[in-house]
Each structure stands twice: as structure tokens, then as C-alpha cells.
C-alpha positions in Angstrom: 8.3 -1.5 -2.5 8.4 -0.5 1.6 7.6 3.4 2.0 9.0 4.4 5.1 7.9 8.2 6.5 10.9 9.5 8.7 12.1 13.4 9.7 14.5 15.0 7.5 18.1 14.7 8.2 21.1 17.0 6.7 22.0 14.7 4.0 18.6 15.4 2.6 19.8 18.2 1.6 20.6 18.0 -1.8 17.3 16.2 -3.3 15.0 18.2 -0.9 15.9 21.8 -2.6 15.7 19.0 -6.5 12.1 18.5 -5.0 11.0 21.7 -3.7 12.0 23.4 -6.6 10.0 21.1 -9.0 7.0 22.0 -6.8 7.2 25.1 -6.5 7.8 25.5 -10.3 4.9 23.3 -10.9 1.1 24.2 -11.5 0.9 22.3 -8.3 1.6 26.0 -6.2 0.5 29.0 -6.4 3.9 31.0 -5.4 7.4 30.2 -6.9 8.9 30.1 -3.9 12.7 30.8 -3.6 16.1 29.4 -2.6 16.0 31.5 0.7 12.7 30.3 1.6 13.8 26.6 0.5 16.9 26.9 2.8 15.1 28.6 5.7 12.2 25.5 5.7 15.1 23.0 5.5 16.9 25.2 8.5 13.9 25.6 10.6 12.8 22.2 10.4 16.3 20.5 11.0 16.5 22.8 14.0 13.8 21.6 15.5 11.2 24.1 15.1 7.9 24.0 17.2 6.0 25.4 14.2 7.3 23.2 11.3 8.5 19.5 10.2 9.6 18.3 7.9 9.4 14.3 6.2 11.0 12.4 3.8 9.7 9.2 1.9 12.2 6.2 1.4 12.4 2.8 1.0 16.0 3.0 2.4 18.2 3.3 -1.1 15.6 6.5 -3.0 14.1 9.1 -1.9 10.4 9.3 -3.4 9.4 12.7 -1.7 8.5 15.0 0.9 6.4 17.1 3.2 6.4 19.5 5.5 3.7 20.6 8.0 3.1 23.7 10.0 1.7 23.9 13.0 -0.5 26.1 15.1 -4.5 27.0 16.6 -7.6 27.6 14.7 -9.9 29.2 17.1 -12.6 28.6 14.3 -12.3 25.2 14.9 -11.4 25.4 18.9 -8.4 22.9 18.3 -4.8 22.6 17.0 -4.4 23.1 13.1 -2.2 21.2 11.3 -1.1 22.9 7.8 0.0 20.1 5.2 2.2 22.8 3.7 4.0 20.7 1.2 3.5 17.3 -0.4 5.3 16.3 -3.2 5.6 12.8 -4.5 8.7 12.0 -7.4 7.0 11.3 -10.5 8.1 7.2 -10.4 6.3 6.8 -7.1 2.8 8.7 -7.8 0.0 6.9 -7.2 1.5 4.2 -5.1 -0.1 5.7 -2.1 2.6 7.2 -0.1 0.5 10.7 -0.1 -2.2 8.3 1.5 0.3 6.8 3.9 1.4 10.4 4.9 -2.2 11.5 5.4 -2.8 8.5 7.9 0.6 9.5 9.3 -0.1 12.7 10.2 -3.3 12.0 11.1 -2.7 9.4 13.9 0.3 11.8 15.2 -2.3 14.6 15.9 -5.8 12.8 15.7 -7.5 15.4 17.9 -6.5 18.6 15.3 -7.7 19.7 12.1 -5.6 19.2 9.4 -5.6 21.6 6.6 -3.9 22.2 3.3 -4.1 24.7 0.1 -4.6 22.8 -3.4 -4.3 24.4 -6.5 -8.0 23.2 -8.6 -6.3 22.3 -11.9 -4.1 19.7 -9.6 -7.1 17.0 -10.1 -4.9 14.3 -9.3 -4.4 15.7 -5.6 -7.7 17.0 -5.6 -9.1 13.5 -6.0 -6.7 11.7 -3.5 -7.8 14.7 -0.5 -11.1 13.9 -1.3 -10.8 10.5 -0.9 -9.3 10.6 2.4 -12.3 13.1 3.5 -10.8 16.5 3.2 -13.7 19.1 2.1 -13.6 22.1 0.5 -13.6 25.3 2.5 -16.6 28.1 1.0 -14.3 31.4 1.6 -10.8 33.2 0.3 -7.8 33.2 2.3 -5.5 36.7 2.1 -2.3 37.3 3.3 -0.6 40.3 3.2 
């Protein structure tokens, strides 16, 4: 099976807000997110928004999942900072390294940032795959307000 990584298009739609709403029901995330925030991503990221993007995963007939990234400057790190905000994989394509392929992906399109990304602890499987690919774990808490 041929993964293919392209940007999200309007008939995407439908299965997108399927997918984020597994996610964000999911151990996986912290938050629950909500419809208005899944439409607003959707919207910011079809209208071309400097700060987010957002990707599909085919292999031209299915849909197997999706990310979206954020985008902005750490001056901790003196460089661009590129959030992996979301990355979900359909349960019939896990582990068939299409996170990996994303990872790469996004890693050759901005190779002189840092790439970031939250992960909940008990999502082992994730966990294990960021490792892998050389992702560390950062010693401090992050807030928001």
C-alpha cells in the first residue's frame, strides 16, 4: 500500500471532523476539543493560514489519517518551531509507518527548525515511535491560560 502525504482539500471535510473527533475523544489528548475548534482548524488551514497546515494520508481511494502543524519562533531554541499539533493514524493503517513518513515529511520541509509536539505518557505506542525518530523529552511544565 502507497501512502501519499498531501494538503487538505474541502472534500476532506467529512472524515477529517470522523478523525478529529476520535482523537480528541481518545486518551491520546489531553483536551476534548470541540466542533468550533474542529471547523475553525479545517477553516484556517484550507484558507491558507501562515500559522497552520493541515495533511491528509491516502493511497488515492482511503483516507488513513491526518495532521496538522503550527507554526511559529522559539527564541529558546533561536530558530523556527514547528508544533506537530495533531497526528492521528485510522486504526487499519497503524503501525505501517505513515506517522514515520510524516515525521520525515515535515522534517525535510523545515530541516533547519525544531519540531515539537505534546504526547500524552499512557500513549506508549506514540511515545515509542517519537523516540525512535529522536524526539526527547522536555524536563519542565507547559501552562496556558
Amino acid at each position: 500500500m502507497q501512502s501519499k502525504i498531501r494538503p487538505i482539500t474541502e472534500q476532506d471535510r467529512k472524515v477529517l471532523l470522523q478523525m478529529m473527533r476520535k482523537f480528541y475523544s481518545s486518551p491520546a489528548v489531553f483536551t476534548g476539543g470541540s466542533e468550533e475548534i474542529f471547523q475553525a482548524d479545517i477553516n484556517n488551514c484550507l484558507a491558507g493560514s501562515p500559522y497552520l497546515e493541515g495533511y491528509v494520508f491516502d493511497d488515492g481511494k482511503t483516507v488513513q489519517g491526518y495532521a496538522m502543524v503550527a507554526k511559529s519562533f522559539s527564541t529558546e531554541f533561536g530558530r523556527t518551531c514547528i508544533w506537530i499539533e495533531d497526528l492521528y493514524i485510522q486504526a487499519d493503517f497503524r503501525g505501517l509507518g505513515i506517522g514515520n513518513m510524516f515525521l520525515h515529511y515535515i522534517e525535510d520541509k523545515y530541516p533547519d527548525s525544531i519540531l515539537r509536539l505534546e504526547v500524552e505518557e499512557e500513549n506508549e505506542r506514540a511515545v515509542r515511535v517519537y523516540k525512535k525518530f529522536g524526539f526527547t523529552t522536555l524536563p519542565y511544565m507547559e501552562m496556558k491560560k
